[in-house]
Structures are given as C-alpha cells and as structure tokens.
C-alpha positions in Angstrom: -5.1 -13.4 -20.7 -4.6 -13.6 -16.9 -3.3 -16.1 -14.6 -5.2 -19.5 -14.3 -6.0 -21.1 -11.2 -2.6 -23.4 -11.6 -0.4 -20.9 -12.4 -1.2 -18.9 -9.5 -0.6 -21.9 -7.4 3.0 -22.2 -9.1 3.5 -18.2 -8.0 2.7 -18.9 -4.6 5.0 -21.5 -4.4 7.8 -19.4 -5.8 6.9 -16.1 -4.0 9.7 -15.8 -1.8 11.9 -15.7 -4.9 10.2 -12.3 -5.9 12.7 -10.6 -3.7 15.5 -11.8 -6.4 13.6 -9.2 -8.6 14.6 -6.6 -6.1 17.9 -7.4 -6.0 18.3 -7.8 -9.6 17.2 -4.4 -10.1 19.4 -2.5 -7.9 22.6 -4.2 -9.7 24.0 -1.4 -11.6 24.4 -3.8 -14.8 21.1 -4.6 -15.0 19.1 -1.9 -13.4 17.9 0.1 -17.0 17.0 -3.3 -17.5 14.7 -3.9 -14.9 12.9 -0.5 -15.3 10.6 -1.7 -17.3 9.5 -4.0 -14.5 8.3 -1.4 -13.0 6.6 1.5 -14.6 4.5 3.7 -12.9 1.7 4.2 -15.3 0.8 0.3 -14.7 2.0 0.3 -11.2 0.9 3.0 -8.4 0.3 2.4 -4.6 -0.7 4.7 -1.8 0.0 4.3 1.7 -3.3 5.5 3.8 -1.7 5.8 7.6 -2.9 4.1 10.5 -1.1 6.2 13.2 -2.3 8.1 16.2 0.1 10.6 15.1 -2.2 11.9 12.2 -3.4 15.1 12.6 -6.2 16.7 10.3 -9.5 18.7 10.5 -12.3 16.7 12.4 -14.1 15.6 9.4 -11.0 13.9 8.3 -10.8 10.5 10.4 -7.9 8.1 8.5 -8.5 5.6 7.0 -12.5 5.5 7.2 -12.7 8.6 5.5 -10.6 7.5 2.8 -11.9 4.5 1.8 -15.4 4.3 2.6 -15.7 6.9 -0.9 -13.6 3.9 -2.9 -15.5 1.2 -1.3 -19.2 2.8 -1.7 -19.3 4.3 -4.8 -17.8 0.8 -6.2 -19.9 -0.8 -9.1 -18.9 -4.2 -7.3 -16.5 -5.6 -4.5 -14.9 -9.1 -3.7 -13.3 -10.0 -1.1 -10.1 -12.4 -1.1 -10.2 -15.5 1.2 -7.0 -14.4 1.9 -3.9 -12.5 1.7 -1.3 -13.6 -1.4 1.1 -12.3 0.5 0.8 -13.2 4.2 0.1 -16.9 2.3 3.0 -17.0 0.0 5.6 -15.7 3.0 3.6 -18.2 5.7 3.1 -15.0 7.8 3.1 -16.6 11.2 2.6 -13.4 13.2 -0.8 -12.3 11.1 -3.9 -13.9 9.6 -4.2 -14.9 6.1 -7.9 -14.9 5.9 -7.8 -11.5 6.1 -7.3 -10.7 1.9 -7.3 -7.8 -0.2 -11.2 -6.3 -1.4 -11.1 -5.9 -5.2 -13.4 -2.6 -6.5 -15.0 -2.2 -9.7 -16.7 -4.1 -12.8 -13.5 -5.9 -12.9 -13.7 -7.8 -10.0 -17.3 -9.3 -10.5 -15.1 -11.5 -12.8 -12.9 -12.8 -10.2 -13.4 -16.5 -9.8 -15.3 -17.7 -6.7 -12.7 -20.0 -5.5 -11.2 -17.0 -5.0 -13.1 -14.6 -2.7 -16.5 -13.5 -2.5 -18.8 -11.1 -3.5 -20.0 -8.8 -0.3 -22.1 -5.1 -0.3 -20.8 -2.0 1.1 -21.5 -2.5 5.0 -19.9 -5.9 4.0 -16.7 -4.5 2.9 -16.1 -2.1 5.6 -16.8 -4.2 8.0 -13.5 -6.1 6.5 -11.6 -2.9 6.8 -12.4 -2.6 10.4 -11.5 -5.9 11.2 -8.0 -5.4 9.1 -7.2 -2.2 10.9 -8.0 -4.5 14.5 -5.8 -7.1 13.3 -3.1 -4.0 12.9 -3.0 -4.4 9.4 -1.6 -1.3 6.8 -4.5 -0.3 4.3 -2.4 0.3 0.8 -4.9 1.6 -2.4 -2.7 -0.1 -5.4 -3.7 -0.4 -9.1 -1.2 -3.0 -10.2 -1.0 -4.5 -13.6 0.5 -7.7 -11.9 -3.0 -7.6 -9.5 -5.1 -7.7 -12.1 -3.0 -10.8 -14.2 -3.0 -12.9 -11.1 -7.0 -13.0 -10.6 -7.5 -12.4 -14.7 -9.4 -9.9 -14.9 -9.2 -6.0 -16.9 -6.7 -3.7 -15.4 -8.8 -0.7 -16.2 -11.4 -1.8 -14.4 -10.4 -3.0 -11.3 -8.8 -1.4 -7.9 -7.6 -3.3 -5.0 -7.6 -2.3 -1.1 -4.4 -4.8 0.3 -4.1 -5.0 4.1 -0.5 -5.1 4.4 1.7 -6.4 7.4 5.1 -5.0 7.6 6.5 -8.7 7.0 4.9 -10.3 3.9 4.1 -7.2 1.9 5.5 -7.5 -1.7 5.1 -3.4 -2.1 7.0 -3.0 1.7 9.6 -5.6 0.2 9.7 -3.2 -3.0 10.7 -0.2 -1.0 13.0 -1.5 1.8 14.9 -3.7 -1.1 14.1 -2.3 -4.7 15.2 0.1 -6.9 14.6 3.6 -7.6 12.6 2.9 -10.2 9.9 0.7 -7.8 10.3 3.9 -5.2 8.5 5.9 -8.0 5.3 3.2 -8.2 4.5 4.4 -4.5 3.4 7.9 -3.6 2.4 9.8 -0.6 -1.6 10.5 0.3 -1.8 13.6 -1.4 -2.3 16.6 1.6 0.1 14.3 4.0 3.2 16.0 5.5 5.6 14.2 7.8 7.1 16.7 10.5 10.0 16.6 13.3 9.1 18.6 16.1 11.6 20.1 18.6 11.4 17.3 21.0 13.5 15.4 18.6 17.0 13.9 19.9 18.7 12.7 16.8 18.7 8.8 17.9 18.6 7.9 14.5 16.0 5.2 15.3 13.8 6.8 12.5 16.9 6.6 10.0 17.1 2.7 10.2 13.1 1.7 10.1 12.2 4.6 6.4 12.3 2.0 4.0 13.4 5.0 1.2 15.8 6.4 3.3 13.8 9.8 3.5 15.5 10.5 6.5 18.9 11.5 7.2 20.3 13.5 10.1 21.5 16.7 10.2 22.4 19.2 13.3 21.4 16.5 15.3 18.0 16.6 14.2 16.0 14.0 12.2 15.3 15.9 8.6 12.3 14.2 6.6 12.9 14.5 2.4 10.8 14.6 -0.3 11.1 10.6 -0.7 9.1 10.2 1.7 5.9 8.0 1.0 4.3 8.6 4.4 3.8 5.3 5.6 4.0 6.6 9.1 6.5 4.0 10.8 8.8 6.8 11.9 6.1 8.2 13.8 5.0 4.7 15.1 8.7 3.9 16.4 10.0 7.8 17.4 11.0 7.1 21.1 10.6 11.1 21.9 7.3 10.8 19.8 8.9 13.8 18.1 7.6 13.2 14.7 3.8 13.3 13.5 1.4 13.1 10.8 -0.7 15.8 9.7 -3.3 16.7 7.0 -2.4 20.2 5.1 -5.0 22.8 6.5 -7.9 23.1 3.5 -6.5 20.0 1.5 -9.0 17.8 -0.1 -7.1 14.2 0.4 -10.5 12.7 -0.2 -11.2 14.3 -3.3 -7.4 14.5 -4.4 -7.7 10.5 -3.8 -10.4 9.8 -5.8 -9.0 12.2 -8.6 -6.0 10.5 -8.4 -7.5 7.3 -8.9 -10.2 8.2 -11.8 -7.2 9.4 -13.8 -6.1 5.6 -13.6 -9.0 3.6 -13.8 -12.8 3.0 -13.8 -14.2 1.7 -11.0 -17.7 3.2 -10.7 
C-alpha cells in the first residue's frame, strides 16, 4: 500500500526533519539500528556527471547518452509537476516545476494530480531543460520513491534532477551514515583523477561529501569511496582533477545491466 495523496502532504510538511534520520544514524548507539533504514538491495542511486571535465570516446556524450537508452526503451514515463525535494526544502535558488520522470509500467499508475504522462521526445526534452537549469541527473530505484507515489517498486525507475541544496540523496552522503554511502555508486567505467597541476589547497577535501579525498605529499589522493559526482572537478581552482570514461568501457550497457538486475522497466 503506498502513500495517499494526504499523507504525502503530511511528509512534505515534515521533510526537513528527514535530516534527523541522518543524524540518528551516525550515533554510535543507534547506528546497527538504523541499517536497516537503508539497505542497498531496496535503495541504489547513480550519479551521471554533468561536468566539462568528463572525458570519454566521442560516442559517449554525458548524460544524453546515458539516459536517452532508460528514457526510450521505457514501457511508459511521467513526469512530476515538481521536485519533492526542491518543494519540501522551499529551494529558493532552483525551480520546483522541474520534477523527477518516473519509467516503467509502474509509473502509468501514478495519480494525475501528480505529473503527467509525456512520449519519449517529451521526456528528453525535460532532461535538457533540467541540465539548463544546472540541475544533477541521479538514476535511483528507491523503495521510499515508489511508497510515496504508490505504485510497484519493481516496476518503476525514477530520473531525479537534483540541486546541490534540497537533494535528500546529497543530504544522505554529506550527513549519513556508512550504511546510506553504500545505496550510492559510481557510473560504472567512471574514474576520478588528479593531475600534476594539483596544489594541495584542500578545496576538493571540504566540498566530497564521502570524504574520498584526503591529502597526501601535498597532493589531492581520490579513494575508492568515491561516487563520482564530479564537484571536485567543478570547484578544483588549478582545474587539476577530471572525469574520464575507461578506454573500451560499456557505461551504457553496464548501466542498463545494472539496472535490469534491479527492476523492469521495459
């Protein structure tokens, strides 16, 4: 049974409490807890990169490459009136018109009070106009997603277009747990890399919401925690530090592999 029409009007009003689950679940007390609360085989996000930093072979342009597959191939879409997020945090910096597009059988169920229904060229045309508005595409299969707008988890996917600000995942890594950290992987074929032009400044330290970065030898040193969201690279005053698709990787292909292990969307 998913969330009704009231309930979800009740969770907006409450949304800025949601960062209490965070904190709850880094208190040492209460953090086996609180794992539950987040398990990864109901939870998983990936971060596609908007960043003139990415590097890759020329027939891989991100995120247009990415998600026209998820988008096209789609038995249905929908498209929110508007962003949960941005509208439970009263973004004032970006729009909250501009709302998530639910993929798959699932979301032909989604009330109409909700969103509405739009073809292909429809939908991307809402991804171009997300990316203008400097907006984050994040691919996430969320049990939560699928309560909130009541329809079936296993058939659903959602597109979010995430500002730094609002976004409940974003929240998750800069104040959560472990545990949440794991719900959140890299675009498979992504690598993050310093280059020698690198000063140490540490500006790239403060903004990784994992702490994926420390310094060492003076040099900025990128772990395996990263999720490749790309704001080092957006913020590295040298412009040391790019994005880059692994030569001969399939990140389309790995995507949607990824993502057909998880759910049907087709």
């Amino acid at each position: 049974m998913g969330c009704s029409m009231l309930g979800r009007q009740v969770i907006l009003k409450l949304w800025p409490l949601g960062k209490l689950t965070y904190w709850l679940g880094n208190r040492p007390l209460l953090r086996p807890l609180m794992r539950s609360q987040f398990r990864a085989e109901e939870n998983e996000a990936v971060i596609i990169p908007v960043n003139e930093a990415v590097r890759g072979a020329e027939s891989v342009v991100l995120p247009y490459d990415l998600l026209a597959p998820l988008v096209e191939r789609a038995s249905a879409r929908v498209i929110l009136s508007h962003c949960l997020c941005r509208h439970g945090e009263n973004c004032r910096t970006y729009p909250h018109e501009i709302g998530c597009i639910f993929l798959g059988d699932g979301a032909a169920g989604i009330d109409p009070r909700l969103g509405r229904a739009a073809g292909a060229e429809a939908a991307m045309a809402h991804v171009r106009r997300a990316m203008e508005a400097g907006l984050t595409p994040l691919v996430v299969h969320a049990a939560f997603d699928a309560w909130i707008v009541d329809i079936p988890y296993r058939r659903m996917l959602a597109v979010c277009f995430c500002c730094d600000c609002c976004c409940t995942i974003r929240h998750g890594l800069r104040l959560g747990p472990p545990a949440f950290w794991d719900t959140v992987v890299r675009l498979p074929g992504l690598t993050v890399e310093v280059g020698d032009g690198c000063a140490g400044c540490g500006t790239c330290v403060e903004v990784c919401p994992v702490r994926a970065i420390a310094l060492e030898d003076g040099r900025a040193h990128v772990g395996e925690q990263c999720k490749g969201c790309g704001r080092c690279a957006a913020v590295c005053p040298a412009e040391a530090i790019t994005m880059r698709v692994d030569e001969g990787a399939d990140v389309v292909g790995n995507l949607l592999a990824r993502i057909e292990r998880r759910t049907e969307i087709w």
